[in-house]
N, C-alpha and C positions, 0 to 999 in steps of 0.2 A: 719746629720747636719739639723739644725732648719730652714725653711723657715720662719715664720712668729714667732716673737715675741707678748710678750703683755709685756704692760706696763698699772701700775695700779697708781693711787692716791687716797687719804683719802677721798677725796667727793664722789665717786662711778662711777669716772668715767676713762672708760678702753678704751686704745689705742690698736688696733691690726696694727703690721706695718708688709709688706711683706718688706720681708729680703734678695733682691737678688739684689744689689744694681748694681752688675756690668754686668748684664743682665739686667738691665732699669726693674728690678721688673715684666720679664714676669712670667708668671705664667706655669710652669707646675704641673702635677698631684700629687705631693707630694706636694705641694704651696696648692692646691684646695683640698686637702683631710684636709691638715693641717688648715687651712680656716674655711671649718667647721667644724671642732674636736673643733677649738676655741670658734667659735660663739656658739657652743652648751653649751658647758660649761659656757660663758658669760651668755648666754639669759637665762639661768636655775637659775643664781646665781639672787637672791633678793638685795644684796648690790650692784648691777650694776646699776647706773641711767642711764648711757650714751657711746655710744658705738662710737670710733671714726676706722678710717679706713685709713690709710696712706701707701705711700709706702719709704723706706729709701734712704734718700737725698732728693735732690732738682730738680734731671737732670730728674726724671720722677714719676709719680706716676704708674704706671703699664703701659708697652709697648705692652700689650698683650699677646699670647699664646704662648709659646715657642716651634718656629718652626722646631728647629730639633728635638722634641720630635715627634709633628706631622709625621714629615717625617718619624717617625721609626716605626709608628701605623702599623699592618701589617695584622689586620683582620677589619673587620665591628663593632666587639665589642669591641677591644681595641680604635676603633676611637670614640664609642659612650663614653666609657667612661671616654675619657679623657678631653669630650667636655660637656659632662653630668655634670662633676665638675664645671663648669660656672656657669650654672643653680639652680644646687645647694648651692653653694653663694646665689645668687641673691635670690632664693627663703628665704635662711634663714635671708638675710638684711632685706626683706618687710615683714618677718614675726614677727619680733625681737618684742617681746613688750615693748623693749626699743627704745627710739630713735638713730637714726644712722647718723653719721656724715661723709663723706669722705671728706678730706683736700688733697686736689691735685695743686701738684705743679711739672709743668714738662709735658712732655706727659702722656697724656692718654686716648691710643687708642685701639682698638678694644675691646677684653675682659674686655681691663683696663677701656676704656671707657664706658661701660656697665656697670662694676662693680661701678665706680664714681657716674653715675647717678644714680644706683638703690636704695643709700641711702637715707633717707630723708631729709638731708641738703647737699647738695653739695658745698663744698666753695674752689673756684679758686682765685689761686696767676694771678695778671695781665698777667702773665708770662708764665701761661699754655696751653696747647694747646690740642684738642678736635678730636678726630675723628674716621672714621670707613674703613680701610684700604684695608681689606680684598682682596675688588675686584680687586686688582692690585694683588692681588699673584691668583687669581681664585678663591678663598673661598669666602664667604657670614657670613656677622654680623646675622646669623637672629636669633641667642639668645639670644645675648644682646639688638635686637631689641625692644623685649618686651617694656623693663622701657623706651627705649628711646622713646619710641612711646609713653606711659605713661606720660612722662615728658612733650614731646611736644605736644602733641593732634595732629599731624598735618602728613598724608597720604604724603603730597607733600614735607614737610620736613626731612622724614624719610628716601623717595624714593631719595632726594638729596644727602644724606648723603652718603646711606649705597651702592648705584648704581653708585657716583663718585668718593668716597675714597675721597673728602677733604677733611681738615682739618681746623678747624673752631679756631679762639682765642678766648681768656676765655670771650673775650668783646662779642663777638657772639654768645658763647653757652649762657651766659645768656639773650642775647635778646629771641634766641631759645625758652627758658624755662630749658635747660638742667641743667644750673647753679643757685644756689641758689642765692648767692655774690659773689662778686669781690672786693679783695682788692691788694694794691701793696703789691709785694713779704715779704717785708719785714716784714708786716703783719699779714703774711697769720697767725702763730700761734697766737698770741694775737687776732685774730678775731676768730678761731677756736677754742682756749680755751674761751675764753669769751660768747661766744654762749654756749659751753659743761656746761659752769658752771649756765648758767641762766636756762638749759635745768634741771640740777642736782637738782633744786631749787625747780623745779614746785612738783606736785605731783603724785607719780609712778602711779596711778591708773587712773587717771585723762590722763595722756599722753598715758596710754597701752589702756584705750576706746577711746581715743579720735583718738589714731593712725587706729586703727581698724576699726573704724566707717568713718573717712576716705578715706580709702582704699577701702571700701566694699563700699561707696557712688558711688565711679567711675564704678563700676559694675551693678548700677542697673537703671533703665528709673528713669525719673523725680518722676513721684508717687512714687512708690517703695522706692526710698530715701528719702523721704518725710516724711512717715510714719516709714520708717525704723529710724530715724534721730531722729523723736519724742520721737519713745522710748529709745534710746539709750542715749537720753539726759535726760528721767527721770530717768533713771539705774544710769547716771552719778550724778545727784544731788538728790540720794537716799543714795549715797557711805558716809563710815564714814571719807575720805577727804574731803567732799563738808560740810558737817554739821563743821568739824575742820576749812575749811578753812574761813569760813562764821561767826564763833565765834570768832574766831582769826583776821579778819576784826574789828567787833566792839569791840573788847576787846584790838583792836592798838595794837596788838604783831605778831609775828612772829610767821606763824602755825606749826605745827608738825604734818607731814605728816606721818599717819600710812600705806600708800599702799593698801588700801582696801574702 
């Protein structure tokens, strides 16, 4: 049985939804294997402008790790590996040189919550709810910690988070930084396709340096990024999108984006 679908449209842009609707979309090992089996095949394909990340229904977007699986781990390397599957999401969302989108409506906590934030648009129904649970069952978030740590910059809000088990509304997480936007429920898809389709718009090359450069900015001191920055913005309007898209300005038409 399939945990995670994909759904695909004409514009290039793919929805992967986890499929375990009446387990609140936790995630076990055959969910996280299937995860990236997808993402691989996604992020390799060139017709993919935009990667969206949901889970099926309304009542949650992932509830996290599914705990009787846990409970059946019975060596140190079946627990690494089942935990290992997190990571490796997360690793392959912030590497995607597409953009990524998670549309979360519903809970989404622990792994689910990690996995929300680690995309690079997070868009929450007013309705959602946020958090890092763990420590009431005696486990610890601290692999999903990473992005959220990322997302928030913030030692003192991390330590709130993942050391009290609350649970934050979607109006909270984006004060946090955790959340990108916030729209009412009703929304949520017309604000999440509408973002996917402006994303599909831009130009593949232009967003895969831009996302990189980015990313690699928050890893390096001030100088470092600096010059890092410099060059990567003459690489970027050296590419034959920036000379299309710059012709296509004065020429008042619509450019035609080659991805290179």
């Amino acid at each position: 049985m399939e945990n995670v679908k994909i759904e695909r449209t004409g514009n290039g842009i793919a929805t992967l939804v986890i499929d375990r609707e009446s387990k609140r979309n936790a995630l076990n090992r055959a969910t996280l294997d299937e995860l990236c089996d997808h993402l691989d095949l996604l992020t390799a394909d060139e017709g993919v402008r935009v990667i969206i990340l949901r889970g099926a229904g309304d009542q949650a977007f992932c509830a996290g790790a599914d705990l009787r699986e846990v409970l059946k781990c019975e060596t140190l390397a079946e627990s690494r590996a089942h935990f290992d599957g997190v990571r490796r999401v997360i690793v392959r969302l912030q590497n995607a040189p597409q953009p990524t989108i998670s549309r979360v409506a519903g809970f989404a906590l622990a792994g689910g919550c990690g996995l929300a934030v680690a995309t690079d648009f997070t868009i929450a129904g007013e309705g959602a709810v946020f958090g890092l649970p763990e420590i009431n069952l005696g486990l610890l978030p601290l692999i999903v910690s990473e992005p959220i740590y990322r997302a928030v910059g913030s030692r003192k809000v991390l330590l709130d988070l993942a050391l009290t088990g609350r649970r934050v509304q979607a109006s909270e997480a984006h004060q946090l930084g955790m959340v990108t936007r916030v729209v009412p429920d009703g929304e949520l898809d017309a604000e999440v396709s509408s973002l996917a389709d402006q994303l599909a718009g831009q130009s593949p090359a232009a967003l895969r340096m831009g996302k990189e450069a980015l990313y690699t900015m928050c890893e390096l001191d001030d100088h470092a990024a600096m010059k890092y920055l410099r060059e990567m913005t003459v690489i970027a309007a050296r590419s034959d999108d920036a000379t299309e898209g710059i012709e296509a300005f004065f020429a008042k038409r619509q450019p035609v984006w080659k991805g290179r």
